[in-house]
Structure formats: C-alpha cells, structure tokens
C-alpha positions as CSV (number, residue, x, y, z in Angstrom):
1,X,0.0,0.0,0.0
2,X,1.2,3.8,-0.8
3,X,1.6,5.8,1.9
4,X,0.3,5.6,5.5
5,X,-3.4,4.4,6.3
6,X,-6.2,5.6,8.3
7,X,-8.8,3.4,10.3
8,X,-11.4,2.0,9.1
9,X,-13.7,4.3,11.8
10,X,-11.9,7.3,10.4
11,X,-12.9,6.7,6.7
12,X,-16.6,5.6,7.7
13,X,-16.9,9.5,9.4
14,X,-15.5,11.1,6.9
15,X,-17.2,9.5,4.0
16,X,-20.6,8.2,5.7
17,X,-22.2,10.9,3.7
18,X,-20.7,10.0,0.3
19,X,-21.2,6.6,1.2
20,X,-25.4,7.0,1.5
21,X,-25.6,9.1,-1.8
22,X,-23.4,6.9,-4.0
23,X,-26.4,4.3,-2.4
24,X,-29.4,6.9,-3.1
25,X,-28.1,8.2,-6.4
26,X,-26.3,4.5,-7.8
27,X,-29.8,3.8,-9.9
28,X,-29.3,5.5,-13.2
29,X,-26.0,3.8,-13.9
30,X,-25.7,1.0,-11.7
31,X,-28.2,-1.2,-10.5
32,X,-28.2,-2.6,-6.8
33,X,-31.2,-5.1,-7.1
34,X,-30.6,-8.0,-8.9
35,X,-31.2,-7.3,-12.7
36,X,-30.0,-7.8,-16.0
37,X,-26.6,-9.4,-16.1
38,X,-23.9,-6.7,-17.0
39,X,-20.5,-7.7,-18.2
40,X,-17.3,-5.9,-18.8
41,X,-17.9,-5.3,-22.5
42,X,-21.4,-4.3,-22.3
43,X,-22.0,-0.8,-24.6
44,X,-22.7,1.6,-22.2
45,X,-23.9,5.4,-22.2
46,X,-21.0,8.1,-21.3
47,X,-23.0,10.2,-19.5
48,X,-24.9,13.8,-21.1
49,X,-22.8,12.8,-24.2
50,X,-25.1,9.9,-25.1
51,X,-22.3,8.2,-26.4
52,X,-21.6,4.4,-26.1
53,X,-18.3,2.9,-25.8
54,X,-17.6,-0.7,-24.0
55,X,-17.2,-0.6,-20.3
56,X,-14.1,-2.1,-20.3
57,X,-11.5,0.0,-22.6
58,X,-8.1,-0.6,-24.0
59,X,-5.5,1.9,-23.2
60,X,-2.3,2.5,-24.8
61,X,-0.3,4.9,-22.2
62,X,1.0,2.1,-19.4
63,X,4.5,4.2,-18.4
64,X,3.6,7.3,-21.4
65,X,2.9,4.4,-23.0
66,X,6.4,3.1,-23.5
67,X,4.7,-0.4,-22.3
68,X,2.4,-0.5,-25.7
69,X,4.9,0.8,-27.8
70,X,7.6,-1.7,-26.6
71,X,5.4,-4.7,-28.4
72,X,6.3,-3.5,-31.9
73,X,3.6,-3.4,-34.4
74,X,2.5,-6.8,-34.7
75,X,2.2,-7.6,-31.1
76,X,0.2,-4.8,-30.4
77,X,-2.1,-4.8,-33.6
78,X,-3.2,-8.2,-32.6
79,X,-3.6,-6.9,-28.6
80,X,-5.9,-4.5,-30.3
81,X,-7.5,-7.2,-32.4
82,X,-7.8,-9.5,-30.1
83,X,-9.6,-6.9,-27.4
84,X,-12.1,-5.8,-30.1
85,X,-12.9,-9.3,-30.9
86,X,-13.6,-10.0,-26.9
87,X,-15.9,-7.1,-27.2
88,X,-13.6,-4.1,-26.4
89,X,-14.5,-0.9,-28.5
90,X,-13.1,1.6,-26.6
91,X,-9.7,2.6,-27.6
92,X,-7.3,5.0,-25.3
93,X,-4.5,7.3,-26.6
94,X,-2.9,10.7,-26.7
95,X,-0.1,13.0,-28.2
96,X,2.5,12.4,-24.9
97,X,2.1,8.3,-25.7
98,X,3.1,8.6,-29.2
99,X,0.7,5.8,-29.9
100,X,-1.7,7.3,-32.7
101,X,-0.1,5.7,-35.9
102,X,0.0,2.2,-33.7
103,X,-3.8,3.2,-33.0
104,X,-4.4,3.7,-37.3
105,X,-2.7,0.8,-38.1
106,X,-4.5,-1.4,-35.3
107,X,-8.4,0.2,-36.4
108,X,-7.4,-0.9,-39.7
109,X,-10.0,-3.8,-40.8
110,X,-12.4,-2.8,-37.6
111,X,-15.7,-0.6,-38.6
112,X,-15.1,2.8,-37.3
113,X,-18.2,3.0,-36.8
114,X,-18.2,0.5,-33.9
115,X,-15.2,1.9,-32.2
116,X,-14.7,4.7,-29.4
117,X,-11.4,6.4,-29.6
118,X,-10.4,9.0,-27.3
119,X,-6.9,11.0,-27.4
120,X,-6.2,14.0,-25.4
121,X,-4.4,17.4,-26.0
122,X,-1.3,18.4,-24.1
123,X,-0.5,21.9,-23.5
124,X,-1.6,25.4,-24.6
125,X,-0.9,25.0,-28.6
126,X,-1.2,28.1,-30.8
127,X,-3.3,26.6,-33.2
128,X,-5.3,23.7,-31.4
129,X,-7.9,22.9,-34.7
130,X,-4.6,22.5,-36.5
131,X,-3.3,20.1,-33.9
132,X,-6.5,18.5,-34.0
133,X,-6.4,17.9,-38.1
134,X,-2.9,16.4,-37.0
135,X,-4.4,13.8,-35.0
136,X,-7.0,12.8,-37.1
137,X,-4.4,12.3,-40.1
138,X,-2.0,10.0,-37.6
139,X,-5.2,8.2,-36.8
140,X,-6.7,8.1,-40.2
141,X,-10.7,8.6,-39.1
142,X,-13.0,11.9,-39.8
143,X,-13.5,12.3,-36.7
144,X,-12.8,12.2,-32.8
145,X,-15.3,10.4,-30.4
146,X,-13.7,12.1,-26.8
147,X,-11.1,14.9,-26.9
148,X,-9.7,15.6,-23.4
149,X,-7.5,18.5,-22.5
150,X,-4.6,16.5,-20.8
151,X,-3.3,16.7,-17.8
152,X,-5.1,19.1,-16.1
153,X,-3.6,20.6,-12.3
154,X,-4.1,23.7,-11.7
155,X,-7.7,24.8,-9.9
156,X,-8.5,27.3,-13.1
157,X,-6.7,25.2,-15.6
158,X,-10.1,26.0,-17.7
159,X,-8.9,29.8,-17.7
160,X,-5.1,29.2,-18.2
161,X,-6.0,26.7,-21.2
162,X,-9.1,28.7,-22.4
163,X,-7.9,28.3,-25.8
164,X,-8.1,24.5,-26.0
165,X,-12.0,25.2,-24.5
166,X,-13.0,27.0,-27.3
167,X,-11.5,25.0,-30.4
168,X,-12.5,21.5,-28.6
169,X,-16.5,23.7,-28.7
170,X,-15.7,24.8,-32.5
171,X,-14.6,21.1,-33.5
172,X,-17.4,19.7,-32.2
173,X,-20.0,22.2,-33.6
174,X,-18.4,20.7,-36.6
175,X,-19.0,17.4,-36.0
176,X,-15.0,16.6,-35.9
177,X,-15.1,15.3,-32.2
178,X,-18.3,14.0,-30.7
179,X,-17.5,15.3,-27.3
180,X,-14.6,17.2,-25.2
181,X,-13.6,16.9,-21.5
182,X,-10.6,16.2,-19.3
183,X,-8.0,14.1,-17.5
184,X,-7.5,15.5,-14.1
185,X,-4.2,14.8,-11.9
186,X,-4.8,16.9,-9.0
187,X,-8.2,17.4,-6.6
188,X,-7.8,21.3,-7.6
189,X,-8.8,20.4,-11.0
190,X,-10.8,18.0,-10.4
191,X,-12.9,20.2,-8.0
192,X,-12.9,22.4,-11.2
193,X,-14.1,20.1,-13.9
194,X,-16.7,18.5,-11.4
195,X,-18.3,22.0,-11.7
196,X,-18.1,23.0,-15.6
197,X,-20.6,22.6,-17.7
198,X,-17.9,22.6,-21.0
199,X,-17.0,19.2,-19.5
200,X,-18.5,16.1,-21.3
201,X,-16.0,13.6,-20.4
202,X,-14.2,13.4,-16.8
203,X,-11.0,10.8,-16.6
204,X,-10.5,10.1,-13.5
205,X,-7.9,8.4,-11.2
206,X,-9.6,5.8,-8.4
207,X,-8.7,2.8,-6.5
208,X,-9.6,2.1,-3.1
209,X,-5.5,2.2,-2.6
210,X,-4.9,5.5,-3.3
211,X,-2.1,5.0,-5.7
212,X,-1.3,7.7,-8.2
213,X,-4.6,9.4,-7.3
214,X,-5.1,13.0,-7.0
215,X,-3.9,15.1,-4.0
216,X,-4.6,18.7,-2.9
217,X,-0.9,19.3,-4.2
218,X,-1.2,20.8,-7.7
219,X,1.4,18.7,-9.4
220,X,0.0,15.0,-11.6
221,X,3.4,13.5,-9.6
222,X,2.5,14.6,-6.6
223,X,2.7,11.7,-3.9
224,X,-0.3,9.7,-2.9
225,X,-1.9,7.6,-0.2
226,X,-5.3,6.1,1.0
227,X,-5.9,9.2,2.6
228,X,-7.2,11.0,-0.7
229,X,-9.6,8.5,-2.0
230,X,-12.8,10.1,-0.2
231,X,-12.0,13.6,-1.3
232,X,-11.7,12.0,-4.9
233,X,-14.9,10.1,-4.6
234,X,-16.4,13.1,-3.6
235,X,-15.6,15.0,-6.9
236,X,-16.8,12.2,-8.5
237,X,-20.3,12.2,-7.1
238,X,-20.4,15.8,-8.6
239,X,-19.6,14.8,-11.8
240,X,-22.1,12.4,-11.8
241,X,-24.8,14.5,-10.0
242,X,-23.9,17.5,-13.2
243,X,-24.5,14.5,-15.6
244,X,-21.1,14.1,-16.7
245,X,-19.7,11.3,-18.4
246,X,-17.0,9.5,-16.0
247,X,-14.2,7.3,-17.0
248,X,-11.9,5.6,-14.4
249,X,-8.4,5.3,-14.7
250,X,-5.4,4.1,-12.7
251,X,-7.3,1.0,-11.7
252,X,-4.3,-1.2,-11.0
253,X,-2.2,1.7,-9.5
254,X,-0.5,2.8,-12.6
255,X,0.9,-0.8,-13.3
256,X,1.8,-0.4,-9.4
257,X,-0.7,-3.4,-8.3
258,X,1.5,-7.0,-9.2
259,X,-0.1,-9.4,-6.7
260,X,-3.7,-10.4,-7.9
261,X,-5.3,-9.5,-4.7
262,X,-4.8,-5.8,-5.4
263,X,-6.0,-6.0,-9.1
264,X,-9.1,-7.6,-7.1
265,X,-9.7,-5.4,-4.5
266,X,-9.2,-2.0,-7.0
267,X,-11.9,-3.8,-10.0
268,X,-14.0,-4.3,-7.4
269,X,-14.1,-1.1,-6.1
270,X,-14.7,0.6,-9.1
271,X,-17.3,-1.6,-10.2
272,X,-19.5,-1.6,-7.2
273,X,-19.2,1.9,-6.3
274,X,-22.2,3.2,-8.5
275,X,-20.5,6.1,-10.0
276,X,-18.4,4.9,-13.0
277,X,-19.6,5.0,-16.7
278,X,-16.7,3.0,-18.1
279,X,-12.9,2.2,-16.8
280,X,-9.7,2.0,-19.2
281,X,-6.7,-0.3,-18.5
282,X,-3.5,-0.2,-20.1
283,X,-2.5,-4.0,-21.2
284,X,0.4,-5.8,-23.0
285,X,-1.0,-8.9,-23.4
286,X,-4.3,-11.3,-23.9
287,X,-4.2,-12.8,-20.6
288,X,-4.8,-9.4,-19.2
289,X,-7.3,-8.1,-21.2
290,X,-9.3,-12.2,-20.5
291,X,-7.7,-11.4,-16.4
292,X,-9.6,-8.0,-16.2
293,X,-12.7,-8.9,-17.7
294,X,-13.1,-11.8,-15.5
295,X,-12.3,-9.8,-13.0
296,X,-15.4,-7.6,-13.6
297,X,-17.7,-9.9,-14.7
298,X,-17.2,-11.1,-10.8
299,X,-17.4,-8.1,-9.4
300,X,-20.4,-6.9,-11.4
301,X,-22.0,-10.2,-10.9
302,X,-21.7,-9.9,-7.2
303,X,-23.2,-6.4,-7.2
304,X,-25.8,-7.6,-8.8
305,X,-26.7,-9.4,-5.4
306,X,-25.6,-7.1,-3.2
307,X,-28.9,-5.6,-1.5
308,X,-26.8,-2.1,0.2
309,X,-24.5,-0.7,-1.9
310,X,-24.0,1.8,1.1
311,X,-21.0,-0.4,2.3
312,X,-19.2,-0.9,-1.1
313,X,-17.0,2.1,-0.6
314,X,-16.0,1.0,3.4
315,X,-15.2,-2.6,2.1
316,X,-13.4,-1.9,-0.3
317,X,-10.8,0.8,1.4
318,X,-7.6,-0.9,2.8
319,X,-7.8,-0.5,5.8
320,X,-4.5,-0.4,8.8
C-alpha cells in the first residue's frame, strides 16, 4: 500500500455521507437489485454525451505508453485485435504516448463506426484545430469520439487553457469530435471540472488504494496515499450528480498493483461503487485483457446481489 493508512472508523466519518448518496443516487448507472446481467464489454452510455463505448476500454499509455509501444507493431495490432474481438471498443490514446499511428494501423479492418477512440491534448498550442487535423491524419478517421485537455492541475486550468476550450466547442460544432472533456491529476482540477458545464467527459484516477490518485498538491506526480480517496470520490459524485460522463483510470495503480489481490480489491471497487460509466486499463497482453474482464464480470455479478451498496466504498478501502 502507498503511503500511511487511516482506520477504518476514520474513513466511515468522513465518507458516511458519500457513502449514502453513491447508495441513493447508484440507480441511473448502476443497478443494486438483482437485474440484467452486466458484463465488462457491455456498450454503455458516457453520460450527457449519449455516447456508447464498452465498459471495459483498452489503453495505450501504461508508463507514457512506453509499455504498448515496446510490443512493436505486430504484437500490439493483434492486442488491439484480439480486445475488439472479446468485445472491447473503446480505444485509449494521446499525443505524450506517441501511440496514434499504432492506434491507425491497429483500427485498420475494424468498422469505425463500432469503435470509441479517445486522445487527449497536451499543452496550450497556438493553433489547437490545427493540432486537431494532425491527429485525425495519424489516426486516419474523420472524426474524434472524446477529446480531453490532458493533464489538467491547476484549480482554473479552464482559464489558463481557455484556448483549447473553445477550439474542442468549434470542432465539435463541426461534427469533428463528438465530445470534449478532461483528464485530471490533481483534486484542484478536479474540484474544477466537477463543476463545468464545458466538461462532457471526466477521466479520473480511483482505487480504493490510493495510488497515483489525486492530491490537494497541484502537481499529476504529486505523492499519494489512502488518505485521498474520499475527497476523490467526492468530486466524483459531482460529476455524476452535473450529468457528466466519468471514466476511471489508474485501476491497477498505474501498473503499481503485481499481486492479484490488489487488481481484485481495486476492479472491485470501481465496479461496485455506483459512480463509473466505463474504466480503461493499459494491457500488453491477452491474458490481461481475458484477467480483467473476469475480473469484472465477478465483481459486477456480485453487485448484482448485493442488497446495500451503502457499504461498497467501506469494504473496499484498505484499511491499517
């Protein structure tokens, strides 16, 4: 585990509040009665957007995405393959992974049509639509389903980065991204994006360990610990309460999270905790993609029985 602990009668006070909404408010996207069977590649809605996308996506920046790109082409054209044919759809990538023309060649024989590709956009460029051209010529498609502003940290990173706001609103007036958000590494921005109405798409940083999530400290290095996940969770009942689409990230700590029990205890978390649309893991291989939808299938499975889906976030926390 990262960083110290705190007991489990310290997180139950500070989070019993969270706790009963995510139990009041976990109908529209999760369902705590025993229903229809849901699955890790199930198409599901991305909040206000409308969009679908698998729950389960592919991502393609494990270490800036030095992981993907270490398979060569082959290797990671069939990972891609081999995801889609599971039932995968959604495809991860961005500008700082240097993973778009892998991406292109990948999507090659898939219908576009059927896929959900989301890259993000790092910086403040002069020109963003001409950035944005760029990536849709290294990707070879007309058009981008999710563009996120990358990276975001400071608490009025939507003033300081104003001008990626209002090209990401012109391209998709325009029908050249479907819908525009962003990928948060501190609670600052986080706090911030919960709030905008400009954000479509929030990817987010959770697990119940607190690894690599975000901190008060506006930096996206900034150490972590157990001790931020409520105040995460928190933002992330905003979001959903402001209708925002929410994608979870870091799920196995950032690669951090080698013994199985870990990759358990973090799947099930975000599965059970009501407030997720879809998650994206970063994978090198065919045994992870089969590991992690197992995974969820289990975990969704048990929810599925679970009559109080107040104690989810409690059981899930480790606890010292």
């Amino acid at each position: 585990m990262h960083g110290k602990g705190i007991t489990r009668r310290q997180f139950i006070k500070s989070t019993a509040a969270l706790a009963g909404t995510v139990f009041l408010s976990c109908q529209p996207r999760q369902t705590c009665g025993p229903k229809l069977k849901r699955t890790a590649v199930d198409q599901v809605t991305l909040g206000k957007t409308g969009l679908k996308l698998s729950r389960l996506g592919i991502g393609t920046g494990s270490i800036g995405g030095s992981i993907q790109r270490a398979l060569g082409p082959d290797k990671f054209n069939s990972l891609i393959r081999y995801a889609y044919d599971r039932g995968i759809t959604y495809i991860d990538t961005a500008q700082n992974y240097r993973t778009h023309e892998m991406v292109r060649d990948a999507i090659k024989p898939l219908p576009r049509e059927k896929l959900f590709i989301q890259t993000k956009m790092p910086g403040v460029p002069e020109k963003p639509l001409e950035v944005l051209d760029r990536y849709r010529r290294e990707l070879n498609i007309d058009y981008i389903d999710s563009l996120l502003v990358h990276c975001g940290v400071s608490k009025d990173w939507d003033e300081k980065r104003k001008r990626l706001l209002d090209a990401f609103e012109e391209a998709k007036q325009k029908k050249i991204i479907r819908a525009h958000g962003i990928s948060c590494h501190s609670l600052p921005a986080t706090a911030r994006a919960a709030q905008l109405d400009w954000v479509d798409v929030n990817l987010v940083r959770i697990n119940p360990q607190g690894a690599h999530v975000d901190t008060p400290t506006e930096r996206w290095d900034a150490t972590s610990n157990v001790s931020n996940v409520a105040a995460v969770m928190e933002q992330i009942e905003i979001m959903r309460k402001n209708n925002h689409g929410i994608i979870g990230m870091k799920l196995i700590g950032n690669g951090d999270f080698v013994e199985p029990e870990d990759r358990e205890k973090a799947i099930r978390f975000a599965m059970q905790c009501g407030l997720l649309d879809a998650v994206v893991i970063g994978f090198k291989s065919p045994a992870e993609i089969d590991e992690a939808i197992q995974r969820i299938n289990r975990a969704l499975a048990e929810a599925a029985h679970q009559p109080d889906c107040r104690a989810v976030l409690a059981d899930s926390i480790v606890f010292c």
